[in-house]
C-alpha positions as CSV (number, residue, x, y, z in Angstrom):
1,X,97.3,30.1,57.1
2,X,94.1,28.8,58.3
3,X,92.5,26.6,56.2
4,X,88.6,27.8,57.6
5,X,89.9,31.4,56.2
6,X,87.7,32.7,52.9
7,X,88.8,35.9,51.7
8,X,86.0,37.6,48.8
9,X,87.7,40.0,46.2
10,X,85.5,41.7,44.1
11,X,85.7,44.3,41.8
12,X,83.6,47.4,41.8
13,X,80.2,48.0,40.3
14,X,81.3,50.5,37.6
15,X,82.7,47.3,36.0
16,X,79.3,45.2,36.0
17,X,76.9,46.2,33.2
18,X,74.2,47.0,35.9
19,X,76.3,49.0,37.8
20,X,74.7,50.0,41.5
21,X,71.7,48.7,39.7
22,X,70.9,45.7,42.5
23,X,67.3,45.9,41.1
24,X,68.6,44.4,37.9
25,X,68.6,40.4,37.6
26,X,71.8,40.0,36.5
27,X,73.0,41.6,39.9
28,X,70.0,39.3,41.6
29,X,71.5,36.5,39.9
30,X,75.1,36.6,40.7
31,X,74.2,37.1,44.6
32,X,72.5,34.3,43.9
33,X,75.1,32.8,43.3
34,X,77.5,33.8,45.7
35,X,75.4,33.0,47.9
36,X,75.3,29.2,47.2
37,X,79.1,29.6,47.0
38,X,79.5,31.5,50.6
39,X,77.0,27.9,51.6
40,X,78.5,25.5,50.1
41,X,81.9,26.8,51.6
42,X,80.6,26.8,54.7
43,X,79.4,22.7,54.3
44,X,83.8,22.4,53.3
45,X,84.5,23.9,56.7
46,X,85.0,27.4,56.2
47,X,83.9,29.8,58.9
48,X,85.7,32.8,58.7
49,X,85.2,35.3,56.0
50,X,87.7,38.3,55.2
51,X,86.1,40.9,52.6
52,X,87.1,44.3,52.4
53,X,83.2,46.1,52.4
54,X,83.1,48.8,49.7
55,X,79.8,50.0,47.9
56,X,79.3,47.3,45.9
57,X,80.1,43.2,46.1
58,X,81.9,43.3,49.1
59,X,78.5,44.9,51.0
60,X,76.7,42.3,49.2
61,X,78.4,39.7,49.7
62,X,79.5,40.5,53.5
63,X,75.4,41.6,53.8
64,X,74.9,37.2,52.6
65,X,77.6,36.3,55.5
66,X,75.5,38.1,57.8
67,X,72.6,36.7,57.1
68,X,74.1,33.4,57.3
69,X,75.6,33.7,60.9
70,X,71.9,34.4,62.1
71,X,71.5,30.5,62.0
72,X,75.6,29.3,62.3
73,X,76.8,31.0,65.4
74,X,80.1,29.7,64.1
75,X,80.7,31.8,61.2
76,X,82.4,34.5,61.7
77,X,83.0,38.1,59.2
78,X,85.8,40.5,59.3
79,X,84.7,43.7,57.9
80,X,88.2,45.2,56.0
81,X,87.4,48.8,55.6
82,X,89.8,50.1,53.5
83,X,90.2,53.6,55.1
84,X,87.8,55.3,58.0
85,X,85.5,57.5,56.2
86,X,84.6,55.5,53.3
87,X,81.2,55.4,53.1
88,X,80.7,59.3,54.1
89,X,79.5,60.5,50.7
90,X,77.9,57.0,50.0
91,X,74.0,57.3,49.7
92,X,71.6,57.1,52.6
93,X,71.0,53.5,52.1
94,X,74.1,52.1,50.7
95,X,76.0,54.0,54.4
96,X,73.1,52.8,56.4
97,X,73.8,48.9,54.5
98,X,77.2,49.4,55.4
99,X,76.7,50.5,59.2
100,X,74.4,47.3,59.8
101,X,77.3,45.1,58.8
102,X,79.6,46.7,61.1
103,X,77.4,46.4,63.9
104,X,77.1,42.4,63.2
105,X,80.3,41.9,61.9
106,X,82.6,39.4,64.2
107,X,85.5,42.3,63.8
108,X,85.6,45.6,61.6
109,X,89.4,45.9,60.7
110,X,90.5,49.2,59.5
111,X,93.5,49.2,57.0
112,X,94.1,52.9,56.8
113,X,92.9,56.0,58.6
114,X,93.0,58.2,55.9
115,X,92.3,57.6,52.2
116,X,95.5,56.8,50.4
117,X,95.9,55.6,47.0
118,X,96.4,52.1,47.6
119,X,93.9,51.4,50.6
120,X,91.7,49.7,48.5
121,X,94.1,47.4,47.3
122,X,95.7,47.2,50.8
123,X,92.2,45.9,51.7
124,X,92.1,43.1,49.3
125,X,95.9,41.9,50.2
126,X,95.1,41.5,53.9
127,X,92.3,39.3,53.4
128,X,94.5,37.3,51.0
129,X,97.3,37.3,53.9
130,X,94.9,36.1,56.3
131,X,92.9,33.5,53.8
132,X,93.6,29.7,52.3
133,X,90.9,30.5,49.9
134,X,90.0,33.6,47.9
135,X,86.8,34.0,46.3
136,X,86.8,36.8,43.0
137,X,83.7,38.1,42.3
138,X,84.6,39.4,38.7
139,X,82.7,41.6,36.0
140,X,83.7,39.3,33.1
141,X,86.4,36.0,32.4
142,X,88.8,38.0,33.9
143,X,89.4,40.4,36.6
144,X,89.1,44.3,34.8
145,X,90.0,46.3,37.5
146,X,93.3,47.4,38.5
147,X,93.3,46.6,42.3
148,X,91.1,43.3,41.3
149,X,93.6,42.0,38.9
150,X,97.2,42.7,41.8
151,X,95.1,41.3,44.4
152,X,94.1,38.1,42.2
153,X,97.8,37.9,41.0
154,X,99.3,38.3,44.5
155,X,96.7,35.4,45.5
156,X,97.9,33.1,42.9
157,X,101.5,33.9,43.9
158,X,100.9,32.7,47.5
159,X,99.4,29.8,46.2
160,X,95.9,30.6,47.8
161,X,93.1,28.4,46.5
162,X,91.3,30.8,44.3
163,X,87.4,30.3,43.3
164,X,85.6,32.7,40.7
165,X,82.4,33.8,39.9
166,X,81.7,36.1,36.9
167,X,78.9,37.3,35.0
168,X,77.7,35.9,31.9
169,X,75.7,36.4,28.9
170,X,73.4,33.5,30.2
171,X,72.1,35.7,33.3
């Protein structure tokens, strides 16, 4: 496993307070915050980012990566989408969002063709299998969300280095 390998787990917006609510501060705040994570990585090396995109975090946080390789040709993303037509009933803007990042994106990397009932979660275990480091973008202290908390354990199993960022009552 390469150590420049990042994989971002996060779990979906029904499980923030805000929800799909990106206008809201909190949701400001924590990509605030991953942001300064995703930089600060990239100052211990890291250069390749695996995050399964979905409608939430992992657009976020894969929309921060892109804006990041604009000025480090090194980075590199690898768009996991979790099954082909994912984003078809999306809105307008999030499947537009989500179409720009697959343009720029070093590599999309399709998991399943079809929806099944464990692509999502498929998603978030190949990034792990191809990561040294996970970063887990969670709702609360803890992972809340079925796929969120496997892919977090499976992580820990494979002894991956595992980073979190939550929300808190101070944003």
């Amino acid at each position: 496993m390469d150590n420049m390998n990042c994989a971002v787990i996060a779990e979906p917006p029904i499980c923030f307070p805000w929800g799909f609510d990106e206008e809201d501060q909190r949701c400001a705040g924590l990509k605030l915050l991953i942001l300064n994570r995703l930089s600060y990585m990239q100052t211990e090396g890291v250069t390749r980012f695996f995050i399964p995109i979905d409608a939430g975090f992992g657009l976020y946080t894969s929309e921060l990566v892109v804006s990041l390789m604009e000025t480090d040709k090194e980075l590199q993303l690898y768009s996991l989408i979790s099954y082909e037509e994912q984003a078809v009933k999306w809105s307008p803007e999030l499947r537009n969002r989500y179409y720009s990042v697959l343009e720029k994106c070093t590599e999309p990397v399709t998991i399943s063709v079809e929806r099944t009932p464990t692509c999502e979660l498929d998603a978030m275990l190949e990034a792990i299998d191809r990561s040294s480091r996970v970063l887990a973008v969670c709702a609360g202290k803890r992972a809340k969300d079925r796929n969120s908390v496997v892919a977090l354990r499976y992580a820990q199993k494979n002894s991956s280095d595992i980073q979190s960022i939550t929300t808190l009552k101070s944003f």
